[in-house]
C-alpha positions as CSV (number, residue, x, y, z in Angstrom):
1,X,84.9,74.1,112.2
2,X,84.0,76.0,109.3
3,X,80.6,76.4,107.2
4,X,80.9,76.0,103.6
5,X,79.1,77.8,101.4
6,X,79.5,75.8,97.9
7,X,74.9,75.7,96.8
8,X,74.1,77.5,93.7
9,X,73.3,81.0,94.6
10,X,70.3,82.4,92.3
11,X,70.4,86.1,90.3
12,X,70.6,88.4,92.3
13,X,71.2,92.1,91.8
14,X,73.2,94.5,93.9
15,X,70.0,96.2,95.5
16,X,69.0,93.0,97.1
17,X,71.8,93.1,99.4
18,X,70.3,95.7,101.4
19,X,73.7,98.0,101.2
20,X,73.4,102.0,101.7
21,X,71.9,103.8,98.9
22,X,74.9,106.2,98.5
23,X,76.9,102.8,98.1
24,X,74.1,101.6,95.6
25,X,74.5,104.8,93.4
26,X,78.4,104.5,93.3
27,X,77.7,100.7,91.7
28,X,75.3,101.9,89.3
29,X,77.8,104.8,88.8
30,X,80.5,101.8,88.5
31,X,78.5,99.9,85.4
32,X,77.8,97.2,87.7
33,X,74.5,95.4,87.6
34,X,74.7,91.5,88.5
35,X,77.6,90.8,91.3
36,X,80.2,88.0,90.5
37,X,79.6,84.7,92.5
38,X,82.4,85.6,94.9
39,X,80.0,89.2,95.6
40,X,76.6,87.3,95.5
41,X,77.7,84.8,98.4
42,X,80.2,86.8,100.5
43,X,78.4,90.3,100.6
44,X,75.9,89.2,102.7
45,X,77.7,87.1,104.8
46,X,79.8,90.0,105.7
47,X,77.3,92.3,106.2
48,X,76.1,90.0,109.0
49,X,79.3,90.3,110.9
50,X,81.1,86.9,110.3
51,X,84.6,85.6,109.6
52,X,85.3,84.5,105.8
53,X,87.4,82.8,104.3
54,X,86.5,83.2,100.6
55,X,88.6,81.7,97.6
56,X,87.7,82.7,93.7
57,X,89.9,83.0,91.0
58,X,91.5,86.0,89.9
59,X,89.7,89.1,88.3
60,X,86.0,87.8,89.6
61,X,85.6,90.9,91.6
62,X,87.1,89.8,95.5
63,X,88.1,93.5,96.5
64,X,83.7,94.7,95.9
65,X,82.8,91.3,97.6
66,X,84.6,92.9,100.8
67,X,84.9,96.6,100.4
68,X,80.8,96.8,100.3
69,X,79.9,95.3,102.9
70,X,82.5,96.9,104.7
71,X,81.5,100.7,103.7
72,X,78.1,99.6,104.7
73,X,78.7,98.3,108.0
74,X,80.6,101.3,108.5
75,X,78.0,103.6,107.6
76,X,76.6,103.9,111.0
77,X,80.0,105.7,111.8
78,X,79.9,108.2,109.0
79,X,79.9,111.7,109.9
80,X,81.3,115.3,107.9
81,X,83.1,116.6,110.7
82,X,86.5,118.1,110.1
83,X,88.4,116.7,113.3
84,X,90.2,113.8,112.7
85,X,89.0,112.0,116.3
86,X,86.2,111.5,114.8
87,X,87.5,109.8,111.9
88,X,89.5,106.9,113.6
89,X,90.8,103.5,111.6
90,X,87.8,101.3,111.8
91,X,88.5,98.5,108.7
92,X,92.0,97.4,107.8
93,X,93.2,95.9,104.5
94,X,96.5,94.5,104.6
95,X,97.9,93.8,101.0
96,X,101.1,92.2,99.8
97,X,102.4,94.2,96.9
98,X,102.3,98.1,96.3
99,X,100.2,97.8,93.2
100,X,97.2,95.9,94.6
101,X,97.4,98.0,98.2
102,X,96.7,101.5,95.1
103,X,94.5,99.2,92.9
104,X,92.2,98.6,96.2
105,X,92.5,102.3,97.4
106,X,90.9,103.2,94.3
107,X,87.6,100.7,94.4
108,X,87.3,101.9,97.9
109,X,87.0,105.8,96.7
110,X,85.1,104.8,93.9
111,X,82.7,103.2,96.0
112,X,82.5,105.3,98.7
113,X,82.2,108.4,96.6
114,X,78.7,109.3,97.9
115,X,79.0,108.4,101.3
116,X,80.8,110.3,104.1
117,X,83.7,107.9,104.7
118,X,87.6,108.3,104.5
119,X,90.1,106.0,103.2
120,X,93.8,106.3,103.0
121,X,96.5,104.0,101.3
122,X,100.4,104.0,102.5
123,X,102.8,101.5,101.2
124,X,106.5,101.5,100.6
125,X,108.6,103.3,97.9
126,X,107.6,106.6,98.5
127,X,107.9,109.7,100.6
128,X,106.1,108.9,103.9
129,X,105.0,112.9,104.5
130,X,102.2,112.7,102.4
131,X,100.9,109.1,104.0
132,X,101.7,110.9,107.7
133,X,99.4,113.6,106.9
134,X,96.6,111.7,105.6
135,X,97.0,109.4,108.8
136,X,96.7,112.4,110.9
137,X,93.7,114.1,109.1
138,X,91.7,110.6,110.0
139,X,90.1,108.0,107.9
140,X,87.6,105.1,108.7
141,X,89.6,102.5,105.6
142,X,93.3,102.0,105.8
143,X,94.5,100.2,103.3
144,X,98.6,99.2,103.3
145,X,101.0,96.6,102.9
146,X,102.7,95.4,106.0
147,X,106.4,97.1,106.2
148,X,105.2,100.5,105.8
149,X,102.1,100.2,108.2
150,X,104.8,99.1,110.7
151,X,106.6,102.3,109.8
152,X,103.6,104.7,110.8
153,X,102.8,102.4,113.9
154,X,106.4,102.8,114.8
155,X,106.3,106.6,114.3
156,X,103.0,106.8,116.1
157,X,101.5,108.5,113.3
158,X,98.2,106.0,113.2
159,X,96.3,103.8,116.1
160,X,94.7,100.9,115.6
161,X,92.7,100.5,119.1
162,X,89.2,101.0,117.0
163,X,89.7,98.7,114.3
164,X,86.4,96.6,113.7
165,X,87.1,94.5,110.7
166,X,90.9,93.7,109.8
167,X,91.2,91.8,105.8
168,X,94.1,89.5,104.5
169,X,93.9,90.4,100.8
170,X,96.0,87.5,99.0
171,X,97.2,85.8,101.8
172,X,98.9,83.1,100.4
173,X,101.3,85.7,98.8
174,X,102.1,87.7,101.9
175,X,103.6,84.0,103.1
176,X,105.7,83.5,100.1
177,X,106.7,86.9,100.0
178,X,107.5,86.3,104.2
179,X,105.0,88.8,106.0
180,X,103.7,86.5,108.5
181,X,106.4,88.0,110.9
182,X,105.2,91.6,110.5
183,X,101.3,90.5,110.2
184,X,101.8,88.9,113.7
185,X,102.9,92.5,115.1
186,X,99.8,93.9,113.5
187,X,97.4,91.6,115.0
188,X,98.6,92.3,118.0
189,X,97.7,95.6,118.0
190,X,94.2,94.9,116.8
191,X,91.0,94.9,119.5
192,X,90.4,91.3,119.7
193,X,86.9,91.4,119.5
194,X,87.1,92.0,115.6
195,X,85.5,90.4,112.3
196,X,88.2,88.9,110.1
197,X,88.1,88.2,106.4
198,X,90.6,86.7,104.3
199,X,90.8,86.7,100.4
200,X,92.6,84.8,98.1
201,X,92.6,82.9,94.5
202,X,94.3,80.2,96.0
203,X,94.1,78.2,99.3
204,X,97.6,76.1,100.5
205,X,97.2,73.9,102.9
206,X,99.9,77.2,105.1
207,X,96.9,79.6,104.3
208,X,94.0,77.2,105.7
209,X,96.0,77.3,108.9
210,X,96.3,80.6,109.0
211,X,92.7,80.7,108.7
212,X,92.1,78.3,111.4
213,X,94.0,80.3,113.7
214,X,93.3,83.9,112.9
215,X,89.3,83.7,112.4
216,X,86.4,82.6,114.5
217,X,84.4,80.1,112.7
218,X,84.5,81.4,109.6
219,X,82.1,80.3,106.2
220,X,84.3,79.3,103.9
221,X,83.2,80.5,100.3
222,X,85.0,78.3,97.2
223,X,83.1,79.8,94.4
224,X,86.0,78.3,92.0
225,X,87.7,74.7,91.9
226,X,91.0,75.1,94.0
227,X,93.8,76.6,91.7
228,X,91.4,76.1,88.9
229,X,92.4,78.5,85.9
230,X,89.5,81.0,84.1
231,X,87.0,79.2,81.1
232,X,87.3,82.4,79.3
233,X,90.9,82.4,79.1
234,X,92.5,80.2,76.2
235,X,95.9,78.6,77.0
236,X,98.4,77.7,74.6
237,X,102.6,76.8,74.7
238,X,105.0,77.1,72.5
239,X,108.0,75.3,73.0
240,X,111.1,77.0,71.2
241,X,114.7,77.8,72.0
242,X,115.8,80.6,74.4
243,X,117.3,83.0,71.4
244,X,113.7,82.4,69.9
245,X,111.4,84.1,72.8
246,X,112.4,87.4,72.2
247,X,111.6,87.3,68.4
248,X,108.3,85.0,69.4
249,X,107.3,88.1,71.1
250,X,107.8,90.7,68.9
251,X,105.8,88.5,66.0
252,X,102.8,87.8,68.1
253,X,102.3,91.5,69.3
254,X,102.9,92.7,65.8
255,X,101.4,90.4,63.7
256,X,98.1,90.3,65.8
257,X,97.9,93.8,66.6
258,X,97.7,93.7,70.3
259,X,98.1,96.6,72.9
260,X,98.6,96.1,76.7
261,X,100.0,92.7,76.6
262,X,101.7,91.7,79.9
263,X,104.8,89.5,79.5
264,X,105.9,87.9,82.3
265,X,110.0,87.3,83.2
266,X,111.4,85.3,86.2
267,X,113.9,88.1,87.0
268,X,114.5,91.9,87.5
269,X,117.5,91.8,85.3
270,X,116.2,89.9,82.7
271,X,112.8,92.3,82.7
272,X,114.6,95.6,81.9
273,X,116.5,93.9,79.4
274,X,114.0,92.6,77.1
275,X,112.1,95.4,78.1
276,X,114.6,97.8,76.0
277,X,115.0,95.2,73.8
278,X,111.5,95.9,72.8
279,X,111.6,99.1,72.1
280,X,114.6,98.6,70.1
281,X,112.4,96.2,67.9
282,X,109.8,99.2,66.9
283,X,107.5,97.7,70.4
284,X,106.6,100.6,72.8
285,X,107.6,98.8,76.0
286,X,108.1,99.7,80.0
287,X,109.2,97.5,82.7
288,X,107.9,97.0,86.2
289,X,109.8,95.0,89.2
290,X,111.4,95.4,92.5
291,X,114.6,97.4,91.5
292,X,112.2,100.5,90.0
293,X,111.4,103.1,92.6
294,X,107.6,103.1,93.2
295,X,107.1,106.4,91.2
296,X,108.7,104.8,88.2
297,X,107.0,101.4,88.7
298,X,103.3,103.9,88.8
299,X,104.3,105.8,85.9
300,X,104.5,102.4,84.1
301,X,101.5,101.4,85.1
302,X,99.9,104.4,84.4
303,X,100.9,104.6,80.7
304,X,99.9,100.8,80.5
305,X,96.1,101.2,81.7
306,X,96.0,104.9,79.5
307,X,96.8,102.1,76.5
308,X,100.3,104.1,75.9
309,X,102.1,100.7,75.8
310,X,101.6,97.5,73.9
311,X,103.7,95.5,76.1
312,X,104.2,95.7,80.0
313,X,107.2,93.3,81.0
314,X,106.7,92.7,84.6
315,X,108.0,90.0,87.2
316,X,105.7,88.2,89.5
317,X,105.1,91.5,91.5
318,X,102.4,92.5,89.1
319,X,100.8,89.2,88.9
320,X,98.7,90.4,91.8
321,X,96.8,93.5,92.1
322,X,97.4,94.6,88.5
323,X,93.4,94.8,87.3
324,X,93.3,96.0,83.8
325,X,89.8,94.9,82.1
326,X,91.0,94.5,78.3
327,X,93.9,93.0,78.4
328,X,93.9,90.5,75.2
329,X,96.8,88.6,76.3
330,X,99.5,87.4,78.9
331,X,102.3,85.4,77.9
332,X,105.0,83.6,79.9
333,X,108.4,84.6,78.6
334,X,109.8,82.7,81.8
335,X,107.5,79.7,83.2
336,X,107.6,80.5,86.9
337,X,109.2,78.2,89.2
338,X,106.2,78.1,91.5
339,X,103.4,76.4,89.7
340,X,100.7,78.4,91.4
341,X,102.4,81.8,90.1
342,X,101.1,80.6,86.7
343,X,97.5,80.7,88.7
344,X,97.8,84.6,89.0
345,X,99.6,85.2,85.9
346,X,96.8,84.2,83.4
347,X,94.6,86.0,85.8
348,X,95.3,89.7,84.3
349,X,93.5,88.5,80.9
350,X,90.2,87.5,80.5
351,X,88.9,89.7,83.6
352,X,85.5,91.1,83.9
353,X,84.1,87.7,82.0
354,X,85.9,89.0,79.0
355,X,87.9,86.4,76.9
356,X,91.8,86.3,77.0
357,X,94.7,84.4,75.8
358,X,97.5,82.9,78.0
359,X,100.5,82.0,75.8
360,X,103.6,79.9,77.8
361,X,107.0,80.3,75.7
362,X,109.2,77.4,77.0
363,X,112.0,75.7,76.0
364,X,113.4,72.2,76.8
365,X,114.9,72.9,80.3
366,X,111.5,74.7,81.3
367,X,108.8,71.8,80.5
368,X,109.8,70.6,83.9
369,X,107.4,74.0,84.8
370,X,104.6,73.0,82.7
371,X,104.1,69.6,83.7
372,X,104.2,70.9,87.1
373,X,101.3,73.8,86.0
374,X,99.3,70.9,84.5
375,X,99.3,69.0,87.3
376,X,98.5,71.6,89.5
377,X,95.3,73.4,87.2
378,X,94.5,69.3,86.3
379,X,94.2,71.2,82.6
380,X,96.6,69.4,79.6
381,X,97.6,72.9,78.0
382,X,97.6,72.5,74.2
383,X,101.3,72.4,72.7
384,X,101.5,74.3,69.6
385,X,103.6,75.3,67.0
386,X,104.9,79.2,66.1
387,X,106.3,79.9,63.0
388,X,107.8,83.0,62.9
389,X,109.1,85.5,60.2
390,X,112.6,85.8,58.6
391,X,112.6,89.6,59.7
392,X,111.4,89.6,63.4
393,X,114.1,90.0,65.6
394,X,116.4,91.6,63.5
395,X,118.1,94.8,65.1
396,X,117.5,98.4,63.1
397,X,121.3,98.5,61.2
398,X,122.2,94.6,61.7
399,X,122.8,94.2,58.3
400,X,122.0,91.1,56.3
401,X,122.8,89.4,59.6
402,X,120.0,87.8,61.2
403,X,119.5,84.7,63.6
404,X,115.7,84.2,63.0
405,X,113.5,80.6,63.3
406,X,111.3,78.7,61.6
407,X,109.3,75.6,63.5
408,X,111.5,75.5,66.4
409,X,114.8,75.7,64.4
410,X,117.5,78.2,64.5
411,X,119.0,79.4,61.0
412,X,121.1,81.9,60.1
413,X,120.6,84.0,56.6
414,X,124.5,85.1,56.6
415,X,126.9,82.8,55.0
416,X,130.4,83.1,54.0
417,X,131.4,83.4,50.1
418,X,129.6,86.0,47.8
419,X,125.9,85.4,48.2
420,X,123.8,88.2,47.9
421,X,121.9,90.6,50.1
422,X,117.7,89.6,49.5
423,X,117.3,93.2,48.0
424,X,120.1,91.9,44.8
425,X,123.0,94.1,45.8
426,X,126.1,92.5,46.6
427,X,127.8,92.4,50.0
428,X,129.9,95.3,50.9
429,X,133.5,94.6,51.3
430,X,134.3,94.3,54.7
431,X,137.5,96.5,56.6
432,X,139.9,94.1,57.9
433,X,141.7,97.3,60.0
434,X,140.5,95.8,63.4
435,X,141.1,92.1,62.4
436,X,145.0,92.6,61.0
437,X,147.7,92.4,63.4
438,X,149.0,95.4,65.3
439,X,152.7,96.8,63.3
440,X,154.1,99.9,64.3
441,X,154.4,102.4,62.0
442,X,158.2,103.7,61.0
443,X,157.2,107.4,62.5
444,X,156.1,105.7,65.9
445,X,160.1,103.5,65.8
446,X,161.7,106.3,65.2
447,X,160.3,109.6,67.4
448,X,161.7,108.4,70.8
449,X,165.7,106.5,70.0
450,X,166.2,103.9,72.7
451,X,169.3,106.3,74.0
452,X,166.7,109.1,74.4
453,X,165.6,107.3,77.6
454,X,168.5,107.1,80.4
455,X,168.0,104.4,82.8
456,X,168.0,105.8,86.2
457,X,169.8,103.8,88.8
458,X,167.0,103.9,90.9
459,X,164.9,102.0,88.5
460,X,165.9,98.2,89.0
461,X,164.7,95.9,86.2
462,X,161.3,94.0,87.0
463,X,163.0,90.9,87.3
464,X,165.5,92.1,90.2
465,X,162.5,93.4,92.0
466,X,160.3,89.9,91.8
467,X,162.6,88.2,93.1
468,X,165.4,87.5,90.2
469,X,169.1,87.7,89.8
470,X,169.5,87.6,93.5
């Protein structure tokens, strides 16, 4: 049976939590002041040992509401020593997706900067030496994602017999993403005897069973309603036809003078290619999904957080993990098929109690989606209507040639006859070379006579040899 944790939790600041004063000056350090609700009720239930099961929506500061306590509780381990027995795996994060396993490796070192703890992050993608030799030097925080912990288990290259606390960071997604398999191996290599927390944004009813049979009466912290969608983030659709989105795009990022905007596509192929398409349209552009090797996928993401790129087209394996504080605007260039992806998506705006903009782009097949994302964030999304520019869209040396639309409505600015270009000049005459039919020239009849090429009697016509004239 679980406890739940759902009063009004008063002010608080991070010094009342009793954590370590190392951890206390890397906060300060951090900016921080106030903790999130998620922090103010989960830091000091894990500091007190127990299981959680903690839900809050996306970019309200989950990874501090664990990785404090944790550090702290850990503290009484903490030692400079150089020998790596004496820096064993104490606290395990398992994370779904290579992003979020680096984002979290990085709030753990930020946090832990003035204490003596180590952490280490492997994950798929790239060169396991370096990942072996951190594992080997010791470190108290592991963070990984599931397949390539297996890796290093399999190679012997880490042990897990001291692990304390073990976290499911975005449970939910490990099941879609079908990890339950390899988090069962884990677990089984995990001390019984252990504290247990697992985070999400959302709770299906798959997760709460998971929760039921992996921890030991845990509080269950909702600091959020369930799939509920951030107040600070203003959502908006636009319904228009497929040849429209990409030109929908461009106008909106132009015309309001954004930088890292996220767009959001339903598959790899069809993220690289508006991705160059982009770029094509003046846009400075990247792509991240599956297909890209991990050091591409971090250079991306790199260039997108230095504010190098205005737009970062990205399938649903940034929508977790991805925690850029600043970013104006997401927009859906593909409604996702899972309603709850929608959930996540929107999450990368309006983090850090900043405001943000979620824009949906959907045409008539797709509103299917949006009923079903309505239904699920009980939220009617306003339907709107985008107007965009005769120009936008139009490829560097098209021509006058340009599909472009207006209210939902295709047009196209080339018609046949004489009309004139919009700058006044007439339209050049156009080459009908590759449109005539194919004659050959006298020179081409006459170089090789018909006599010039003896039939051998060896070479039997086509006919004879299909079959013919038998």
């Amino acid at each position: 049976m679980t406890e739940s944790s759902n009063t009004d939790t008063p002010t608080v600041t991070f010094s009342d939590f009793g954590l370590h004063p190392g951890l206390l000056q890397a906060v300060a350090a951090s900016g921080y002041t106030i903790p999130t609700p998620i922090q103010a009720q989960a830091i000091p239930v894990v500091i007190q040992g127990r299981d959680v099961m903690g839900a809050a929506q996306t970019g309200t500061g989950k990874t501090a509401a664990f990785a404090l306590p944790i550090l702290h509780r850990l503290m009484q381990y903490a030692n400079t020593s150089a020998s790596p027995a004496r820096h064993p795996v104490r606290a395990l994060i398992l994370t779904p997706t290579r992003e979020l396993a680096d984002q979290i490796s990085d709030s753990v070192v930020q946090y832990s900067q003035f204490v003596p703890l180590r952490s280490a992050v492997v994950f798929g993608g790239v060169d396991i030496g370096p990942q072996r030799d951190a594992l080997r030097r010791g470190c108290e925080v592991l963070i990984a994602t599931p397949g390539r912990l297996l890796d290093h288990l399999e190679q012997k290259n880490v042990n897990l017999s001291h692990v304390g606390v073990l976290v499911l960071d975005e449970a939910d997604r490990m099941l879609d993403m079908g990890f339950l398999p390899d988090l069962e191996r884990i677990v089984r290599l995990l001390p019984v005897t252990r504290q247990t927390l697992l985070f999400s944004a959302t709770f299906s009813n798959e997760i709460r069973k998971l929760g039921r049979g992996s921890l030991n009466s845990p509080v269950e912290i909702d600091v959020a309603e369930r799939n509920a969608t951030a107040e600070n983030v203003t959502q908006i659709a636009y319904p228009l036809s497929g040849a429209e989105k990409r030109a929908a795009v461009v106008h909106l990022v132009k015309s309001r003078g954004w930088n890292q905007v996220i767009v959001f596509s339903n598959t790899k192929i069809g993220t690289g290619r508006l991705a160059r398409q982009l770029v094509q349209d003046g846009i400075k552009a990247e792509s991240i999904h599956g297909d890209k090797s991990q050091i591409d996928r971090m250079k991306a993401l790199d260039a997108f957080k230095a504010g190098e790129l205005e737009v970062l087209v990205a399938t649903d394996v940034a929508a977790r993990g991805l925690d850029v504080v600043g970013v104006p605007c997401v927009i859906n260039y593909d409604l996702p098929h899972s309603a709850e992806d929608y959930v996540h998506r929107i999450g990368r705006t309006g983090r850090a109690g900043a405001s943000g903009e979620a824009i949906a782009l959907y045409t008539s097949d797709e509103e299917r989606y949006l009923f079903d994302i309505e239904k699920l964030i009980k939220t009617k999304i306003a339907r709107g209507e985008l107007s965009l520019p005769a120009h936008v869209g139009a490829r560097p040396g098209s021509g006058s040639r340009s599909t472009h639309a207006v209210n939902g409505r295709d047009r196209d600015r080339s018609r046949s006859g004489s009309r004139l270009h919009e700058g006044g000049s007439s339209r050049k005459p156009v080459d009908d070379f590759f449109s005539r039919p194919y004659v050959p020239s006298p020179s081409v009849k006459q170089s090789v006579p018909q006599a010039a090429v003896p039939r051998s009697a060896s070479h039997k016509p086509v006919g004879i040899l299909l079959g013919g004239n038998r």
